[in-house]
Each structure stands twice: as C-alpha cells, then as structure tokens.
C-alpha positions, 0 to 999 in steps of 0.5 A: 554548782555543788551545795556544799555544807559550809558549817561541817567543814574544819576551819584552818588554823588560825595564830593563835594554833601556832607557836611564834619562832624566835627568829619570826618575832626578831623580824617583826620586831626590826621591822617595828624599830625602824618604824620607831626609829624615823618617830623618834628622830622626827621628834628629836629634830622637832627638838632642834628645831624649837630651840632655832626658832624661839626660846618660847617654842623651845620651853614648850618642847624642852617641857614636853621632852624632858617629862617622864613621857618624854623620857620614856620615848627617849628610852624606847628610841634607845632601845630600838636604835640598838635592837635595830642595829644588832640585828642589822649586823645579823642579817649582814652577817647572813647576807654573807651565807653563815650562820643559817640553821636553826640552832644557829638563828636562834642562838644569834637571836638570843645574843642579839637580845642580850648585847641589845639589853647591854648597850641600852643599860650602857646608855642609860648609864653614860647620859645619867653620869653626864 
C-alpha cells in the first residue's frame, strides 16, 4: 500500500463552507414541525385525558399547561401546525409539476413564511378575544 502523507492533504468542505438555501432550511424545517407536531398533540391529549380521569389530575395539568411554559408550547404548536400546513400545500402545489425553478422556490418559500406568520398572529388574536 502507497504511504500517503494524510496531513498535507486538503479537507473538504465542511457546513459551515457552504451557504444554506431558502428551500433546504423550509425542508428542515417541515420536517422539525411534524415532529412538533405529533409533541404537542401528544400532550394536548394528555390534557383531555387528565380532565376524564379526576379533577385532581386535571389541576395538575390544567396548572402546567396553562404557565407561561405551557403558553409558550401552545404558541410553537401553532406556529408549526401553520408552517406545517402552508408548506403542505407547497409540495402539493409541486407535486402537480409547477412552480419549479429557482426564483419561483424561493418566492414560494418567502410567501409561505409571510402567510405562516399571519395565521399564527390571526391565532393568537382569535384565542386572546375569547
């Protein structure tokens, strides 16, 4: 076998060489959302299920859920269930064969972020109002 000198030779490129696209971090991100998403429908469902089994459980919940803590889970699961969905409806979109190309992706992903950040206020202002 050839001795090769392993320190000379040029490491490649690492993440932190490259710049993340729009589209790549929207694919991560969906992913990460429906992952969040099944968290915090675990847990709303613990919620339901506290109140059927005793009125002592359902303090206990209810006292978690409703801290700041719980709040602000409640505020990334709305976050997510609307990022999650908006971009849904992109890849439908795709799967149909239109709205490829670069300028076109990126101005989808654009939309998307800006319509996610408009039903999640919408959100917010609907379960303040109640």
């Amino acid at each position: 076998m050839a001795d090769v000198d392993r320190g000379n030779r040029p490491l490649s490129p690492h993440l932190q060489v490259y710049k993340w696209p729009l589209n790549m971090a929207m694919s991560i991100l969906h992913r990460i959302t429906g992952v969040a998403l099944g968290i915090v429908t675990a847990l709303i469902a613990i919620w339901f299920f506290a109140l059927a089994w005793s009125p002592d459980a359902f303090a206990a919940v209810n006292g978690l859920m409703t801290s700041w803590l719980g709040w602000l889970v409640l505020l990334g699961g709305a976050v997510s269930a609307w990022f999650h969905f908006v971009n849904g409806i992109r890849h439908l979109v795709w799967d149909t064969g239109s709205h490829f190309g670069q300028k076109r992706v990126n101005r989808t992903a654009v939309i998307g972020l800006a319509v996610t950040a408009l039903l999640t206020i919408a959100t917010i202002w609907v379960a303040l109002a109640v």
